[in-house]
PyMOL Python script that loads the backbone (N, CA, C, O; Angstrom):
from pymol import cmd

cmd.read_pdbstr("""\
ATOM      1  N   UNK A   1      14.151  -0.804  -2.900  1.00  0.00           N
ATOM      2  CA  UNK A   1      12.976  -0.469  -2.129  1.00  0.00           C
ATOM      3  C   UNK A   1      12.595  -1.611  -1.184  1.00  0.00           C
ATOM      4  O   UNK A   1      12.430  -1.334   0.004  1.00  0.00           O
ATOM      5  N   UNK A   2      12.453  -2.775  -1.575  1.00  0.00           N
ATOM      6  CA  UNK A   2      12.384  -4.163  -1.049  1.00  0.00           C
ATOM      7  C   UNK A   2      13.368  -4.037   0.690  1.00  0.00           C
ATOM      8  O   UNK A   2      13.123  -4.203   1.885  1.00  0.00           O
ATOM      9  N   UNK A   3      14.274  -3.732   0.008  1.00  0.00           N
ATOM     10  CA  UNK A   3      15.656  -3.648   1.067  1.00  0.00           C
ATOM     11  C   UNK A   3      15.266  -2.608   2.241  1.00  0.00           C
ATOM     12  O   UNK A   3      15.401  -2.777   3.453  1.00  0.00           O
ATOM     13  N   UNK A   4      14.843  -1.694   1.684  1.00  0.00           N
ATOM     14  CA  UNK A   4      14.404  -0.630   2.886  1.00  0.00           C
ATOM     15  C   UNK A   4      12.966  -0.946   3.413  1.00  0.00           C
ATOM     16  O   UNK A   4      12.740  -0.503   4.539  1.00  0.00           O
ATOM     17  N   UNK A   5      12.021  -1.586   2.844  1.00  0.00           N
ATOM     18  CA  UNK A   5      10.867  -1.998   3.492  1.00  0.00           C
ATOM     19  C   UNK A   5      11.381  -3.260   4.886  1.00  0.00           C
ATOM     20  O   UNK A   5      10.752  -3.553   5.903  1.00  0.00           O
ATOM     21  N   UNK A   6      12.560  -3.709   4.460  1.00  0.00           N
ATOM     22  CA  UNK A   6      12.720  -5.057   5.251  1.00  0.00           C
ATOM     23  C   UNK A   6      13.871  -3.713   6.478  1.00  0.00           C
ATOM     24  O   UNK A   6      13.793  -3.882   7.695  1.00  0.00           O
ATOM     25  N   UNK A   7      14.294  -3.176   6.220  1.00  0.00           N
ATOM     26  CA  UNK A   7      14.812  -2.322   7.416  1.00  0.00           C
ATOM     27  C   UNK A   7      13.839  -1.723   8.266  1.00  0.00           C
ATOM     28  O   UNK A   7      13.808  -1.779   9.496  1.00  0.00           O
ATOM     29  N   UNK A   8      13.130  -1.204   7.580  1.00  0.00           N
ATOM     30  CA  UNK A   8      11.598  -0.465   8.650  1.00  0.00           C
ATOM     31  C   UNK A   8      11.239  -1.239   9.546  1.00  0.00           C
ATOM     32  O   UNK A   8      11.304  -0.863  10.716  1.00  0.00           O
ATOM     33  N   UNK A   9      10.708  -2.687   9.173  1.00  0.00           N
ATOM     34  CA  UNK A   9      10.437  -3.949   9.563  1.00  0.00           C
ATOM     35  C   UNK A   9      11.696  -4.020  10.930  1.00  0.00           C
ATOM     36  O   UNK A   9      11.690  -3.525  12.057  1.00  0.00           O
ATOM     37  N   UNK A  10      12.491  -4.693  10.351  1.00  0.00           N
ATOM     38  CA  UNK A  10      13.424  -5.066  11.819  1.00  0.00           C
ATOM     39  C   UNK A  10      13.882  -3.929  12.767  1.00  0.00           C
ATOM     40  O   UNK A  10      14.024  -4.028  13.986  1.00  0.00           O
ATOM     41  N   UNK A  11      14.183  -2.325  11.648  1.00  0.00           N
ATOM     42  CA  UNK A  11      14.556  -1.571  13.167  1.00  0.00           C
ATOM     43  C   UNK A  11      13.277  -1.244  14.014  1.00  0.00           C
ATOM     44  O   UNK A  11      13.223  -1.280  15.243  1.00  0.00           O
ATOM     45  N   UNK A  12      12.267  -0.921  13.170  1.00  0.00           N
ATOM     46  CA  UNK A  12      11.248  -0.240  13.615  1.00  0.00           C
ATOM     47  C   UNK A  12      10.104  -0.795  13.928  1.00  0.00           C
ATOM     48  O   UNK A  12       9.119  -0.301  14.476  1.00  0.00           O
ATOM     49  N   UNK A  13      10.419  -2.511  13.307  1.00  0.00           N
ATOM     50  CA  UNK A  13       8.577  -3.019  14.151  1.00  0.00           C
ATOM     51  C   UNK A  13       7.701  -2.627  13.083  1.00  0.00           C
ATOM     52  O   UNK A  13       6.570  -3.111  13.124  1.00  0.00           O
ATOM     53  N   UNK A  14       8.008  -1.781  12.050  1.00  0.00           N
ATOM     54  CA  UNK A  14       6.923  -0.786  11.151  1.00  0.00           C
ATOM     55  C   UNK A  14       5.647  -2.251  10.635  1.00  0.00           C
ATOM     56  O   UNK A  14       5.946  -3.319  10.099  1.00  0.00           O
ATOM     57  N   UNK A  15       4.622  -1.888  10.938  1.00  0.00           N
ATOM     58  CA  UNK A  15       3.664  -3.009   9.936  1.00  0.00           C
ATOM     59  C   UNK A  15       3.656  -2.419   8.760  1.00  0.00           C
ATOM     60  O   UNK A  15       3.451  -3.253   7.878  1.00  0.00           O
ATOM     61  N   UNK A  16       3.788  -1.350   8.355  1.00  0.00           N
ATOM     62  CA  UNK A  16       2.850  -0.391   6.864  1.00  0.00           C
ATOM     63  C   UNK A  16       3.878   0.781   6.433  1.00  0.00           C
ATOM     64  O   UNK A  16       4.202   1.642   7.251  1.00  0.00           O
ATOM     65  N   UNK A  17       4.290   0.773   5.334  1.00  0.00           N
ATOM     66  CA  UNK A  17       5.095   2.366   4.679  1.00  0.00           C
ATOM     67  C   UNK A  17       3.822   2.894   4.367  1.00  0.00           C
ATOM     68  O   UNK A  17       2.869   2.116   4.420  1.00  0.00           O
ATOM     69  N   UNK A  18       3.562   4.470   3.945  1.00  0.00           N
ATOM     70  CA  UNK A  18       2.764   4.872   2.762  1.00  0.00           C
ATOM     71  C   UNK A  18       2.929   6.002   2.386  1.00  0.00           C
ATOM     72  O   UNK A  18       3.767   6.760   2.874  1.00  0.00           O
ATOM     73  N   UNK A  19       2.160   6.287   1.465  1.00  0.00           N
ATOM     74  CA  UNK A  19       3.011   7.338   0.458  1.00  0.00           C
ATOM     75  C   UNK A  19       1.639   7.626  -0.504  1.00  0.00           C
ATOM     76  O   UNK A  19       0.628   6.933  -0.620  1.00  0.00           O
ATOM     77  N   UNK A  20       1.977   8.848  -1.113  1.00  0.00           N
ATOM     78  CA  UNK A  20       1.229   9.560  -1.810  1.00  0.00           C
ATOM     79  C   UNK A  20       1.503   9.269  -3.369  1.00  0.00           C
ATOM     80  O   UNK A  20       2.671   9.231  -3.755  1.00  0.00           O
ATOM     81  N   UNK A  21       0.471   9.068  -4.244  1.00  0.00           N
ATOM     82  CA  UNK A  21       0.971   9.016  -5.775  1.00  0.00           C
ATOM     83  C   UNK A  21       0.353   9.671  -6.322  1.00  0.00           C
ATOM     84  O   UNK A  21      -0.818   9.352  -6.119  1.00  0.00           O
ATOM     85  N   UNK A  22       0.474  10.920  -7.309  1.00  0.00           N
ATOM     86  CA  UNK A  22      -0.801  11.351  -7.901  1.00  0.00           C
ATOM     87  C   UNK A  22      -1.727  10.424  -9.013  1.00  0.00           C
ATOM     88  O   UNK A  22      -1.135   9.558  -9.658  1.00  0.00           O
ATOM     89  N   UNK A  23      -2.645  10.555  -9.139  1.00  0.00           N
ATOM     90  CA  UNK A  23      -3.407  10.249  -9.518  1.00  0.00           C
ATOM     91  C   UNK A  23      -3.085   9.861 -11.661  1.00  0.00           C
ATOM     92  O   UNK A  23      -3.235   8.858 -12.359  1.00  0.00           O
ATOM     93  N   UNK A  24      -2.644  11.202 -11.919  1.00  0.00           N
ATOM     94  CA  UNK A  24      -1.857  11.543 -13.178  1.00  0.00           C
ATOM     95  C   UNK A  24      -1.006  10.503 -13.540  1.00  0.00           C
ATOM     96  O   UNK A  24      -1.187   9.915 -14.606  1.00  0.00           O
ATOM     97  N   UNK A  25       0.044  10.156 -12.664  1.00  0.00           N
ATOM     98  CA  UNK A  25       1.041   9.545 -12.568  1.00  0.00           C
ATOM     99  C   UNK A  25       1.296   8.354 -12.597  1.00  0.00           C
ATOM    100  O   UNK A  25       1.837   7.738 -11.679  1.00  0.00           O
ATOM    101  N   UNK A  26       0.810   7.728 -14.032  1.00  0.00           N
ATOM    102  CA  UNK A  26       0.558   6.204 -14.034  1.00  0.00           C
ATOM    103  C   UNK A  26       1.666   5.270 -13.784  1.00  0.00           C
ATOM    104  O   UNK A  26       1.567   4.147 -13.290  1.00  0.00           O
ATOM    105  N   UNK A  27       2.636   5.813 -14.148  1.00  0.00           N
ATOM    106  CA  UNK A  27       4.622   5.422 -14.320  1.00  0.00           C
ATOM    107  C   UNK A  27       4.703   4.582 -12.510  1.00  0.00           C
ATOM    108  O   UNK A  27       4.857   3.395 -12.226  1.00  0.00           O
ATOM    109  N   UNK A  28       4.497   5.979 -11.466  1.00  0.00           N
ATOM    110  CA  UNK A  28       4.838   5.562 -10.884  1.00  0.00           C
ATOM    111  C   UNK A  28       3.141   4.970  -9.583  1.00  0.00           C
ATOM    112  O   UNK A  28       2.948   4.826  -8.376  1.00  0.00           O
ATOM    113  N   UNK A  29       2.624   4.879 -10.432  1.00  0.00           N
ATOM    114  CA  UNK A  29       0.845   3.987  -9.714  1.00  0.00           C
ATOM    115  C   UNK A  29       0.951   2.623 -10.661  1.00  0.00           C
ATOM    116  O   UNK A  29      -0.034   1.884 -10.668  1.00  0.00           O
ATOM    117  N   UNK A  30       1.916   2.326 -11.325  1.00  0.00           N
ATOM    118  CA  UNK A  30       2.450   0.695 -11.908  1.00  0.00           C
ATOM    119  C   UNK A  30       3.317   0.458 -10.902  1.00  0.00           C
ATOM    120  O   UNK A  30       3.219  -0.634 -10.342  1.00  0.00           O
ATOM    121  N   UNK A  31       4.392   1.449 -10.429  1.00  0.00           N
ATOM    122  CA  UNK A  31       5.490   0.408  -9.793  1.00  0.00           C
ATOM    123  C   UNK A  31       4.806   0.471  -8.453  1.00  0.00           C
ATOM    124  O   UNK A  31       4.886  -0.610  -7.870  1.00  0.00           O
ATOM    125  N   UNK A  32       4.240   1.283  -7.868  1.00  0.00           N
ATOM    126  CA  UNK A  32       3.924   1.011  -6.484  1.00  0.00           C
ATOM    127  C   UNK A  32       2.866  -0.183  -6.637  1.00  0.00           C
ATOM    128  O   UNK A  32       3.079  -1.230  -6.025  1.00  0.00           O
ATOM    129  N   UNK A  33       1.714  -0.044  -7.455  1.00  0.00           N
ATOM    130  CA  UNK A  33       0.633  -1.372  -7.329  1.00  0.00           C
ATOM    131  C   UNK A  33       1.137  -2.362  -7.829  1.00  0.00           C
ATOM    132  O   UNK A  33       1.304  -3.215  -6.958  1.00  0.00           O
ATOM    133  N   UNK A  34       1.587  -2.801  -9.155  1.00  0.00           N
ATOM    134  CA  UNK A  34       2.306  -3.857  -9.481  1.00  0.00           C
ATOM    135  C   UNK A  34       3.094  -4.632  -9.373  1.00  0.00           C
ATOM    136  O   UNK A  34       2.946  -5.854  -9.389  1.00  0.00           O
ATOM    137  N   UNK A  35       4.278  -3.881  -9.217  1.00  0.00           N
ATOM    138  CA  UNK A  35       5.541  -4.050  -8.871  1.00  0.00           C
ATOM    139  C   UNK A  35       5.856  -4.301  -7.621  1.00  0.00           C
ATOM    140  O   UNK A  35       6.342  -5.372  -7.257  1.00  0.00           O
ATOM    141  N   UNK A  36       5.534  -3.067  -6.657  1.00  0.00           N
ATOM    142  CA  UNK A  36       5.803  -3.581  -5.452  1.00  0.00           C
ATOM    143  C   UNK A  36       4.797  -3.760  -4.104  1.00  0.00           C
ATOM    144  O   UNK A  36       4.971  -3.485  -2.917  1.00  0.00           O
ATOM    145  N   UNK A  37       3.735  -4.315  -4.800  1.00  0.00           N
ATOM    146  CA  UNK A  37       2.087  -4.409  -4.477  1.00  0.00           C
ATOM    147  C   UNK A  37       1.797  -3.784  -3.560  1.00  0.00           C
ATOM    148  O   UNK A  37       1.501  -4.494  -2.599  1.00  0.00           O
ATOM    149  N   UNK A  38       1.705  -2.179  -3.289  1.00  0.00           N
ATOM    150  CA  UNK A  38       0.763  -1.478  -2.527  1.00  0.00           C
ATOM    151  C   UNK A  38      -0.432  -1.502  -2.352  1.00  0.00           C
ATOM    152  O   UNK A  38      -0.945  -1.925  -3.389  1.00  0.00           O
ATOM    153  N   UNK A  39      -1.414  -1.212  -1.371  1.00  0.00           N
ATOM    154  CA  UNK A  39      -2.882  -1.267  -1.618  1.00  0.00           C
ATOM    155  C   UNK A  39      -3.152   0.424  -1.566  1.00  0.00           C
ATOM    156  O   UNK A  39      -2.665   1.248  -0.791  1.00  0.00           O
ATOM    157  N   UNK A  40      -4.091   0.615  -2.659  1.00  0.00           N
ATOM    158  CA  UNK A  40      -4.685   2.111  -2.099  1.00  0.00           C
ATOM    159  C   UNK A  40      -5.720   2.115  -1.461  1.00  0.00           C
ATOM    160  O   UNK A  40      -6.846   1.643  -1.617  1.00  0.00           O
ATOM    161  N   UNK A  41      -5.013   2.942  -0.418  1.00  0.00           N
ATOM    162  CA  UNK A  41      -5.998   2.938   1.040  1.00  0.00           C
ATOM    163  C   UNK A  41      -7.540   4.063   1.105  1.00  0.00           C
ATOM    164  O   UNK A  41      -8.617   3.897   1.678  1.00  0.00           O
ATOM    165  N   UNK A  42      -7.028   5.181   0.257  1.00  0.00           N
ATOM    166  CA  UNK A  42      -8.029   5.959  -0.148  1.00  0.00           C
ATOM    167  C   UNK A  42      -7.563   7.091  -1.137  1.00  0.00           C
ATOM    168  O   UNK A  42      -6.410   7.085  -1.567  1.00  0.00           O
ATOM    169  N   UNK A  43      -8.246   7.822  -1.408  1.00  0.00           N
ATOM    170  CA  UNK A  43      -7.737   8.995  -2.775  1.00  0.00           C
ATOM    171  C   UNK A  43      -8.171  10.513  -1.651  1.00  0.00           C
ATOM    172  O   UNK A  43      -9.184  10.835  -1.031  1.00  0.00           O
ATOM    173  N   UNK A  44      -6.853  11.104  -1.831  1.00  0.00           N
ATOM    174  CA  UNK A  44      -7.103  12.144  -1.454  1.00  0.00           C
ATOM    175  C   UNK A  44      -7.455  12.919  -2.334  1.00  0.00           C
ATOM    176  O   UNK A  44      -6.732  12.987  -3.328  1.00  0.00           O
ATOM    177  N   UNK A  45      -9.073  14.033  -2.246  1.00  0.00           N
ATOM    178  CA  UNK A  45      -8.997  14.918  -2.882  1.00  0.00           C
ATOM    179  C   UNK A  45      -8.249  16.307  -2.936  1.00  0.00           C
ATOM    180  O   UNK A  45      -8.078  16.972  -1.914  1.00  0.00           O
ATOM    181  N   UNK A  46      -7.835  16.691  -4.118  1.00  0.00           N
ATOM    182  CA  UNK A  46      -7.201  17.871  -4.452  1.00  0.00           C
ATOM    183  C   UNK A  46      -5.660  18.164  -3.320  1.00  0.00           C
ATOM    184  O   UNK A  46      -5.150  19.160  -2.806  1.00  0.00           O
ATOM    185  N   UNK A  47      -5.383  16.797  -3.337  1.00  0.00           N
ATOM    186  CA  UNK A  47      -4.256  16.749  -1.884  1.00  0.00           C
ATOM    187  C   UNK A  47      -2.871  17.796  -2.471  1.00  0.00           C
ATOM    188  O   UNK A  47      -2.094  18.311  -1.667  1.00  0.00           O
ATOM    189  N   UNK A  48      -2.735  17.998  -4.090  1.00  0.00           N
ATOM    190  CA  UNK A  48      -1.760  18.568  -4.775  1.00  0.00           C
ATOM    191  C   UNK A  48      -2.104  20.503  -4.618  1.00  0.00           C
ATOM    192  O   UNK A  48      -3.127  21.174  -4.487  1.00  0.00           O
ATOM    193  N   UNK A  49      -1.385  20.654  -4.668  1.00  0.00           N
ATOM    194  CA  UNK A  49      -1.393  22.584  -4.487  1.00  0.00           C
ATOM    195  C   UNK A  49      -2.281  22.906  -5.756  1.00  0.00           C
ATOM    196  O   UNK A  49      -3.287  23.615  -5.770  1.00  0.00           O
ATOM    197  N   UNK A  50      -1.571  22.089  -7.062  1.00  0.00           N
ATOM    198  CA  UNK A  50      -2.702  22.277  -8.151  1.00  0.00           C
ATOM    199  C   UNK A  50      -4.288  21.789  -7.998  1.00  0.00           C
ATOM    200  O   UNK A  50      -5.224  21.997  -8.770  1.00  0.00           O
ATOM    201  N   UNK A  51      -4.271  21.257  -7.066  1.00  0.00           N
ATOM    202  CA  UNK A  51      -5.536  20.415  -7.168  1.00  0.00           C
ATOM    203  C   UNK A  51      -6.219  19.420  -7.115  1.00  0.00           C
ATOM    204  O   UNK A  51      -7.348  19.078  -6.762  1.00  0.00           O
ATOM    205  N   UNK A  52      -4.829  18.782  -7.763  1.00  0.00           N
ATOM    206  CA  UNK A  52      -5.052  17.239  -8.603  1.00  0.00           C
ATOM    207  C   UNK A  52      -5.197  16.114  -7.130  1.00  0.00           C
ATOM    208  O   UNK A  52      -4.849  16.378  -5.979  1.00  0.00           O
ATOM    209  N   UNK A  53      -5.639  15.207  -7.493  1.00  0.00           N
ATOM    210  CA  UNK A  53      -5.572  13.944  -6.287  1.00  0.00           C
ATOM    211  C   UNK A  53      -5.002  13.326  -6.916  1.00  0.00           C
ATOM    212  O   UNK A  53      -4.621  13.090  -8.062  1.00  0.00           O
ATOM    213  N   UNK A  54      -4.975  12.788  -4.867  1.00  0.00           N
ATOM    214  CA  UNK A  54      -3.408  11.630  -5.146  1.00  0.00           C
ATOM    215  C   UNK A  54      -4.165   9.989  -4.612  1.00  0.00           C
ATOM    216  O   UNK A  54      -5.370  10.007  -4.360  1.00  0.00           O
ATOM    217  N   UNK A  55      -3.509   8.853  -4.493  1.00  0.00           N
ATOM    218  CA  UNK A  55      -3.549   7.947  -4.063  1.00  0.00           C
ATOM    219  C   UNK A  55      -2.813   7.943  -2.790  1.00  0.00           C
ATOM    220  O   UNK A  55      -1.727   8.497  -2.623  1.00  0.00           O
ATOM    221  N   UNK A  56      -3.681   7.075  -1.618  1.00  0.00           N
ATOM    222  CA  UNK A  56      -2.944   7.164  -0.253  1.00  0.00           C
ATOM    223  C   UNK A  56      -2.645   6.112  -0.528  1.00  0.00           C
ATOM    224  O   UNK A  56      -3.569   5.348  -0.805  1.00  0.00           O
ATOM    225  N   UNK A  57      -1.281   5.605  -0.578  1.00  0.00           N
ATOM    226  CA  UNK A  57      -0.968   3.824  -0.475  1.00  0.00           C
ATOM    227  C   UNK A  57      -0.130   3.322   0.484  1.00  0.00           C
ATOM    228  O   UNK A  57       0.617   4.052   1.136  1.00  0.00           O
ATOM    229  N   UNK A  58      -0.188   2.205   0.616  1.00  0.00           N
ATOM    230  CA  UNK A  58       0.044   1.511   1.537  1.00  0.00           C
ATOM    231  C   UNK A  58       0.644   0.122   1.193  1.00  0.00           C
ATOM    232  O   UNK A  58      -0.002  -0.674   0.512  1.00  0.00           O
ATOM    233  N   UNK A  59       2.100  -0.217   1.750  1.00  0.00           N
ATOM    234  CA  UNK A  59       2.691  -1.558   2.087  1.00  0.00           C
ATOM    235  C   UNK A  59       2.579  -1.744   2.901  1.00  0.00           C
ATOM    236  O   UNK A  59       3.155  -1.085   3.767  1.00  0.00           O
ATOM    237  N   UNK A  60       1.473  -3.133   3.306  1.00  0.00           N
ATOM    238  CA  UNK A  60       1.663  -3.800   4.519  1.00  0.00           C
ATOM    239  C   UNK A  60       2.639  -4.724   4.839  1.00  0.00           C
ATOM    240  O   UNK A  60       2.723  -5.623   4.002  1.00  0.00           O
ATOM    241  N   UNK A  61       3.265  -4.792   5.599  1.00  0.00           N
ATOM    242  CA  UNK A  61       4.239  -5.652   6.213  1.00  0.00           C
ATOM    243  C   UNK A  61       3.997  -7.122   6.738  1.00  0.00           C
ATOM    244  O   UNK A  61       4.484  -8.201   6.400  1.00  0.00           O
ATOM    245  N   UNK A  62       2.948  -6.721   7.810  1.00  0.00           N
ATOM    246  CA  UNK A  62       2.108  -7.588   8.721  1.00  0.00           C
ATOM    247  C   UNK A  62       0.753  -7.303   8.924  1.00  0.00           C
ATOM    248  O   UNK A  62       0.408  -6.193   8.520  1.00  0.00           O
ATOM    249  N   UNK A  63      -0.333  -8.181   9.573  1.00  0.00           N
ATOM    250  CA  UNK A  63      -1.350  -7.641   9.714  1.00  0.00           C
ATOM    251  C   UNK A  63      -2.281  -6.973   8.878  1.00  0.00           C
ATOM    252  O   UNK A  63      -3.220  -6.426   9.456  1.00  0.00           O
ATOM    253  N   UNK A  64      -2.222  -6.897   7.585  1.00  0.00           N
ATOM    254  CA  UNK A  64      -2.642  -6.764   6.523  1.00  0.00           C
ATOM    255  C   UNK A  64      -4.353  -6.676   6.746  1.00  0.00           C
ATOM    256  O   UNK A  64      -4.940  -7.675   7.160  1.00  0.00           O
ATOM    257  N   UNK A  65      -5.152  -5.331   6.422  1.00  0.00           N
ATOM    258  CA  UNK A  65      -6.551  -5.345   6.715  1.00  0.00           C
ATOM    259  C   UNK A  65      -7.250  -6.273   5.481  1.00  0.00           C
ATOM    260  O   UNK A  65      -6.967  -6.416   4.291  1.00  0.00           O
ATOM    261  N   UNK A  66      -8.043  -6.692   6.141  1.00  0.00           N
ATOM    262  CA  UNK A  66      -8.955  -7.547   5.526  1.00  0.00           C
ATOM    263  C   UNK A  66      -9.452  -6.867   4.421  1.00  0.00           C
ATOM    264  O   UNK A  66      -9.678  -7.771   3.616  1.00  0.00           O
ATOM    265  N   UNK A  67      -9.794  -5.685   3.843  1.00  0.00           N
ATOM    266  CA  UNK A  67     -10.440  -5.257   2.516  1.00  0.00           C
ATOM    267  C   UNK A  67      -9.262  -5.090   1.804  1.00  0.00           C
ATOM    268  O   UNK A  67      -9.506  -4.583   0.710  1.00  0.00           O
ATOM    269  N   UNK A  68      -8.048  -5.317   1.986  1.00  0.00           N
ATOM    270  CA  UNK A  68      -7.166  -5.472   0.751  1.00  0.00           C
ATOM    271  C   UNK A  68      -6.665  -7.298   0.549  1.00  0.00           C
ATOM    272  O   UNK A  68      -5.712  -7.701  -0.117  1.00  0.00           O
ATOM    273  N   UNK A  69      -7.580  -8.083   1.296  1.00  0.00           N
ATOM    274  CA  UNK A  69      -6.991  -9.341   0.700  1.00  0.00           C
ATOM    275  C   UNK A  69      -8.180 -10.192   0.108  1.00  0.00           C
ATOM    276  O   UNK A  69      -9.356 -10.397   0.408  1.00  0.00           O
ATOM    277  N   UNK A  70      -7.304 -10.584  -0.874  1.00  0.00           N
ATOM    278  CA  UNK A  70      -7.789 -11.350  -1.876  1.00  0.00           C
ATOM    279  C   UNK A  70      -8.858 -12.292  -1.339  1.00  0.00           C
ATOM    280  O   UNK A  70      -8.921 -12.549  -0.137  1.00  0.00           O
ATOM    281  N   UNK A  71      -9.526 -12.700  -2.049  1.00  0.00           N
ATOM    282  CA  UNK A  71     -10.418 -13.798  -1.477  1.00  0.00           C
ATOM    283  C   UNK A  71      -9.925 -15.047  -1.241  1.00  0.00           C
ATOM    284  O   UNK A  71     -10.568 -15.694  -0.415  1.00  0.00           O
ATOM    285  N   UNK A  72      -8.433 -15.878  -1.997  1.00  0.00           N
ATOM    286  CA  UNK A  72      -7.716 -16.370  -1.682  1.00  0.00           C
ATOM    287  C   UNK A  72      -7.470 -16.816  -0.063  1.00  0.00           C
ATOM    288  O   UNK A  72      -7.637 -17.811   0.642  1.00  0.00           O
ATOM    289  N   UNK A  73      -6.794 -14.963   0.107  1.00  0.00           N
ATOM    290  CA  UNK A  73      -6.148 -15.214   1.045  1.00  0.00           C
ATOM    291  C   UNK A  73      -7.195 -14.889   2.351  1.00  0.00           C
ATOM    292  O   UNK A  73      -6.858 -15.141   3.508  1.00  0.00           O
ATOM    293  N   UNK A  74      -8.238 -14.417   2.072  1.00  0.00           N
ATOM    294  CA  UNK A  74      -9.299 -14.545   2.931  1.00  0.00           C
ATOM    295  C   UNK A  74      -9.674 -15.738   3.383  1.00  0.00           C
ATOM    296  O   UNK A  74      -9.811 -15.949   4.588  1.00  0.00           O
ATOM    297  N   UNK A  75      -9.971 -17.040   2.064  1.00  0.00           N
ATOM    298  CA  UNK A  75     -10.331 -18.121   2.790  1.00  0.00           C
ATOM    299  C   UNK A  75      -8.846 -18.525   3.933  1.00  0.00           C
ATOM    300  O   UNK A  75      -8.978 -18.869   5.107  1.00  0.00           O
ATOM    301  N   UNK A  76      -7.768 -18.398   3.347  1.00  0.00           N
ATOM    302  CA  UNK A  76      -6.962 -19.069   4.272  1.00  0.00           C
ATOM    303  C   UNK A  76      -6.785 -18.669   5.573  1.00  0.00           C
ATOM    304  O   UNK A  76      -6.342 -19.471   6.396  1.00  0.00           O
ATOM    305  N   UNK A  77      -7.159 -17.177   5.975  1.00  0.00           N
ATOM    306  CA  UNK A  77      -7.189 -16.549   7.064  1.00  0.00           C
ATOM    307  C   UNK A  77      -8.336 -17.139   7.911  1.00  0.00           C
ATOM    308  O   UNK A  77      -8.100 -17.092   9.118  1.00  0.00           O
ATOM    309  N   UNK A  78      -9.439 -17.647   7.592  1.00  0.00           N
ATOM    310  CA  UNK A  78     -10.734 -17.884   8.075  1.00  0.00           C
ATOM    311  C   UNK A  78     -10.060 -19.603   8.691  1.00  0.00           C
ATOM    312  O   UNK A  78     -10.118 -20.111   9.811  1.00  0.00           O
ATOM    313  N   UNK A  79      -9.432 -20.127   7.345  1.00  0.00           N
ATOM    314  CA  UNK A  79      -9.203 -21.654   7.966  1.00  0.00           C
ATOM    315  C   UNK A  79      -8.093 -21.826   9.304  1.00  0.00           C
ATOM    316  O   UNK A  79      -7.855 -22.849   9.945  1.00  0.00           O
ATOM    317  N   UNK A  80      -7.672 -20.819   9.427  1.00  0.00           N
ATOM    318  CA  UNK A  80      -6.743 -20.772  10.219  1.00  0.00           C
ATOM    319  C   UNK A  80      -7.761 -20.594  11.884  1.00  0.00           C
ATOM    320  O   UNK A  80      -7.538 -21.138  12.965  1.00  0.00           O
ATOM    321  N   UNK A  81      -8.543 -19.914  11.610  1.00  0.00           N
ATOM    322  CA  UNK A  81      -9.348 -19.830  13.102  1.00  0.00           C
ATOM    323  C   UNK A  81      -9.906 -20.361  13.487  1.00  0.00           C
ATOM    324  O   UNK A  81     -10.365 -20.078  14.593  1.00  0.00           O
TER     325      UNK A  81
END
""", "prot")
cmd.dss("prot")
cmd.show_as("cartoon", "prot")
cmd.util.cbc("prot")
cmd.orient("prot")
């Protein structure tokens, strides 16, 4: 996955993948947040035919919005300006 995020990147310029997770679906709302640190951008309601909601997520590449970074990396963004 790593490998294809870094292809998006060089062919395509891409800043951000994203993708839908249901909500249910803890298996794979570990590997996207944990593993391969997505941010969820918002929850769609009832986005599933059944009903159910999903997670809108998001890998940023570059440019990364400010309400998904850490306070960390907030101060360092601020020292930089």
């Amino acid at each position: 996955m790593t490998s294809s995020h870094a292809r998006m990147t060089e062919t395509f310029d891409a800043e951000h993948t994203a993708l839908h997770v249901r909500k249910s679906n803890h298996a794979a709302f570990h590997l996207y947040s944990q593993t391969l640190k997505y941010d969820i951008n918002d929850i769609e309601k009832g986005y599933y035919a059944d009903g159910e909601d999903a997670y809108d997520m998001r890998k940023y590449f570059k440019n990364r919005p400010d309400k998904f970074l850490s306070e960390e990396e907030r101060a360092e963004k601020a020292a930089k300006m």
